[in-house]
N, C-alpha and C positions, 0 to 999 in steps of 0.2 A: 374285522378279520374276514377276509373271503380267500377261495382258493388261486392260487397265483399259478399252479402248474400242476400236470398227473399226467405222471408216466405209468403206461399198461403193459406188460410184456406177458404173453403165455395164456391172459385171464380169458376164459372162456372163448367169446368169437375173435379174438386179438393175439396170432398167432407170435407175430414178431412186435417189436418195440413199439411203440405210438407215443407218441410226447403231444399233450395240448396245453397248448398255455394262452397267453392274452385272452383266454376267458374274461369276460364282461362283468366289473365287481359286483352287480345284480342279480350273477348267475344263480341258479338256485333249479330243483328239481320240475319246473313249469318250465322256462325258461330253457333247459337245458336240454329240453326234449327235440328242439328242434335247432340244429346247430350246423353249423358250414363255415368254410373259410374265406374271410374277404382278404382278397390281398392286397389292394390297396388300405385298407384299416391294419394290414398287418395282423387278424386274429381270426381265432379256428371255433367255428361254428360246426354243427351237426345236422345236417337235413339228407336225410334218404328212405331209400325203401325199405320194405320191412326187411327184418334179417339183415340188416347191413349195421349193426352192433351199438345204435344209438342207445337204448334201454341199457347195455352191456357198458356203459361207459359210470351210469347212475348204480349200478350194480357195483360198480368197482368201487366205488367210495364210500359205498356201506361197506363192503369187505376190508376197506384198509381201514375205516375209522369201530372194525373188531364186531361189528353182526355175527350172529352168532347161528341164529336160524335160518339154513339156508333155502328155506322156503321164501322167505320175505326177498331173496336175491334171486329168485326163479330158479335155483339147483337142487338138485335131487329130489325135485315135484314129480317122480313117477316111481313108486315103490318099486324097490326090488325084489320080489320073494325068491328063495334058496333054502337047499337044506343043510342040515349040519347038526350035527351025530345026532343023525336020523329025525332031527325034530325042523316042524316046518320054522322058517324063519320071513321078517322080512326087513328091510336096508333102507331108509329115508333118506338117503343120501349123506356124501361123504366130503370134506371137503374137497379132496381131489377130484371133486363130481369137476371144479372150476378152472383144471388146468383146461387147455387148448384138448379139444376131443380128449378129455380126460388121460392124457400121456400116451393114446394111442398114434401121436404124429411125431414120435420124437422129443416131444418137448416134455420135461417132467416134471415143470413148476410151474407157478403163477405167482408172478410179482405185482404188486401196484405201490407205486408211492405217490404220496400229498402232501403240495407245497402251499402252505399259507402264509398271504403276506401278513405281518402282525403289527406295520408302521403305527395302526391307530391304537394307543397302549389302554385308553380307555373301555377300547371294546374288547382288548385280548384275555387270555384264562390268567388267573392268577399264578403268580410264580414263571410268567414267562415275559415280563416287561420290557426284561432287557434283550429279548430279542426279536430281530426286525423280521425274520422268518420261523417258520414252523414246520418242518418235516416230519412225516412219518410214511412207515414201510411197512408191508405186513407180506408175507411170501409164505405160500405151502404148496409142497415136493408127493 
């Protein structure tokens, strides 16, 4: 099983849509750090400068496959202190830390979804032999 496709829309540096697919079924977290598109191979690779949302990609698929910490995805790593009724508080971050500038651009969700191909039934999770793909979504508003 590896992933065949992931659409980004909203999540963190990924204001509008992003579709990548023909990922290389070797992909994996070493591998995917450095990525680009060839267009003669037909498939979308990622190599750029910093800030340009390559970690942001590896982050989104711990988010759709239900991470829960969002430390471990680099969101809401800078405490927030506030008060409230009158007592000091402070906010480790929310998920909404991962919409696009957290809903301040207009956009007020973060979708990701992931598509895995499941042809090889031997290496798939149980209970899903009969099928040749695997989707999953996960979006918060």
């Amino acid at each position: 099983m590896y992933i065949k496709r992931l659409e980004i829309d909203g999540f963190k540096s990924y204001s509008k849509l992003q579709v990548i697919d023909g990922l290389d079924t070797q992909f994996n977290a070493i591998t995917g750090l450095f990525i680009f598109f060839d267009a003669i191979k037909n498939q979308f690779f990622r190599l750029g400068l910093n800030g340009t949302g390559k970690s942001n990609i590896l982050d989104s698929i711990c988010f759709v496959l239900g991470i829960t910490n969002l430390t471990h995805i680099r969101a809401g790593m800078s405490p927030m202190f506030f008060v409230k009724n009158g007592k000091n508080c402070i906010s480790l971050g929310q998920l909404t830390d991962l919409v696009y500038k957290q809903g301040q651009a207009g956009i007020t969700k973060a979708t990701v979804t992931i598509t895995f191909d499941n042809k090889d039934k031997k290496h798939g999770p149980i209970g899903y032999h009969n099928c040749d793909e695997i989707t999953i979504k996960r979006q918060v508003r």
